[in-house]
Legacy VTK file of the C-alpha trace (Angstrom):
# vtk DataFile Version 3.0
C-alpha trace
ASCII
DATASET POLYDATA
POINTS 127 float
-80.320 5.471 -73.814
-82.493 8.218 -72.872
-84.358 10.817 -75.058
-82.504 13.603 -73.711
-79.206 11.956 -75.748
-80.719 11.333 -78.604
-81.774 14.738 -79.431
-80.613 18.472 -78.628
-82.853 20.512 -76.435
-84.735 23.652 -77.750
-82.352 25.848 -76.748
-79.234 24.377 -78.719
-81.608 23.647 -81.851
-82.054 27.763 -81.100
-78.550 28.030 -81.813
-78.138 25.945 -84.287
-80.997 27.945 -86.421
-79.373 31.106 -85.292
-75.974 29.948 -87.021
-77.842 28.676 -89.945
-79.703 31.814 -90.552
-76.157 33.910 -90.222
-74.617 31.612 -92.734
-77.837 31.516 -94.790
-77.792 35.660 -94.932
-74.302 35.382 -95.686
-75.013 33.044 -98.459
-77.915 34.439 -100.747
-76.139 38.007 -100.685
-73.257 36.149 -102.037
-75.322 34.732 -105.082
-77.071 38.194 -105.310
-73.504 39.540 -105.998
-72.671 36.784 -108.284
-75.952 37.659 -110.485
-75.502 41.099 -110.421
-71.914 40.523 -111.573
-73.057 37.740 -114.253
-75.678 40.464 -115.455
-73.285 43.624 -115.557
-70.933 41.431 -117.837
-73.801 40.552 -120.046
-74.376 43.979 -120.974
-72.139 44.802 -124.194
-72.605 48.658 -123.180
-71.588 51.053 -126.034
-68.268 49.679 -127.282
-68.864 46.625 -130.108
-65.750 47.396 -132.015
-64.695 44.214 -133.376
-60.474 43.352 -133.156
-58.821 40.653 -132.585
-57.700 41.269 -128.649
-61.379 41.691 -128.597
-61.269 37.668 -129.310
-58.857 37.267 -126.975
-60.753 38.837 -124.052
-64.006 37.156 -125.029
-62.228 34.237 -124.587
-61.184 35.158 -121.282
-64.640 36.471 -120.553
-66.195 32.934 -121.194
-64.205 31.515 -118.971
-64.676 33.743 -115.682
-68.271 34.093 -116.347
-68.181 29.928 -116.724
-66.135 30.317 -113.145
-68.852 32.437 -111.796
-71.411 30.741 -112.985
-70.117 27.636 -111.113
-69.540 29.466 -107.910
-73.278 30.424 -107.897
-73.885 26.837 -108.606
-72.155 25.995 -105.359
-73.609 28.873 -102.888
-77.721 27.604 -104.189
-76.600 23.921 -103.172
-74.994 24.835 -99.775
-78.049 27.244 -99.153
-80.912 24.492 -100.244
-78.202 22.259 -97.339
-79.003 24.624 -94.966
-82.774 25.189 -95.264
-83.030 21.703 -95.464
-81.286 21.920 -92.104
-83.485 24.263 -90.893
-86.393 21.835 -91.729
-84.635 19.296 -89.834
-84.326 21.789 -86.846
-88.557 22.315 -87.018
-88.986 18.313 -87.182
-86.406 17.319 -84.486
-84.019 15.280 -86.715
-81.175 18.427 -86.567
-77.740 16.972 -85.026
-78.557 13.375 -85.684
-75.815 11.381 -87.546
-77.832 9.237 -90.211
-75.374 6.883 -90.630
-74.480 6.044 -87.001
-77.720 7.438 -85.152
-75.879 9.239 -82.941
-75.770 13.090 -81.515
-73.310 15.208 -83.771
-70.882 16.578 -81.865
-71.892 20.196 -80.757
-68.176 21.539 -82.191
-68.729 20.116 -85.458
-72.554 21.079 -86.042
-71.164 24.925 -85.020
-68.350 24.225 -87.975
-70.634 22.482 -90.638
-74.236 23.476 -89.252
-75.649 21.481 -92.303
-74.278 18.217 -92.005
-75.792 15.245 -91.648
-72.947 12.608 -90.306
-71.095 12.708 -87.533
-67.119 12.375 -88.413
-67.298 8.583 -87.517
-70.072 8.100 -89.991
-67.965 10.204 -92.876
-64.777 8.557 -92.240
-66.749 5.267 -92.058
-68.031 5.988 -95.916
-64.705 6.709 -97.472
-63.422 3.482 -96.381
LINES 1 128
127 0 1 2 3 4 5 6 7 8 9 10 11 12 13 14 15 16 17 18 19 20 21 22 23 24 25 26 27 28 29 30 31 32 33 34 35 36 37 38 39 40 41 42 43 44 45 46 47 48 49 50 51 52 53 54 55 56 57 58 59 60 61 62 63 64 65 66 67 68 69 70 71 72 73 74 75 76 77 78 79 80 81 82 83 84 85 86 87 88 89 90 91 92 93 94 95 96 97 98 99 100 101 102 103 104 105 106 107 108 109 110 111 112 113 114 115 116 117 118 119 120 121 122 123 124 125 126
């Protein structure tokens, strides 16, 4: 097997960072929005009349800022998944399956840009 199909050529690795850096953008304003939600909830503002639908709605309160709180959880991982991708693009490891060794398939790196295994390779792992 030759070194030309065992990597992707500058150009596609181009690509590949170009999608990245989209989803990447799309990403850390998404956690930005998240915080400045989170942080706009944490102000009490004027009104800290005390009653007991008050109790009710801090209790609801908890619980979305609990859901947000998660969801922000979930956009830092996928954005640390793709820098790390990224990192893999600089050192010419991008689009390698690390379970098989094989090329990722071009359709599926444009779908999940940070993955690491081809489909084989994940199908392979839930067995």
């Amino acid at each position: 097997m030759s070194e030309e199909n065992l990597r992707y050529s500058r150009e596609e690795l181009a690509e590949f960072a170009e999608i990245i850096q989209d989803k990447l953008n799309a990403a850390r304003k998404e956690v930005a929005f998240i915080k400045e939600t989170l942080s706009r909830r944490n102000d009490s503002g004027t009104d800290n009349t005390a009653s007991s639908a008050k109790v009710l709605e801090d209790g609801a309160d908890t619980a979305e800022k609990e859901s947000m709180n998660q969801l922000a959880s979930r956009q830092m991982k996928f954005i640390q998944q793709l820098e790390n991708a990224l990192v893999r693009i600089k050192n010419g490891t991008y689009g390698v399956c690390i379970g098989t060794g094989k090329l990722i398939p071009k359709e599926r790196l444009r779908a999940v840009p940070h993955t690491q295994h081809s489909i084989e390779a994940k199908m392979a792992r839930r067995d």
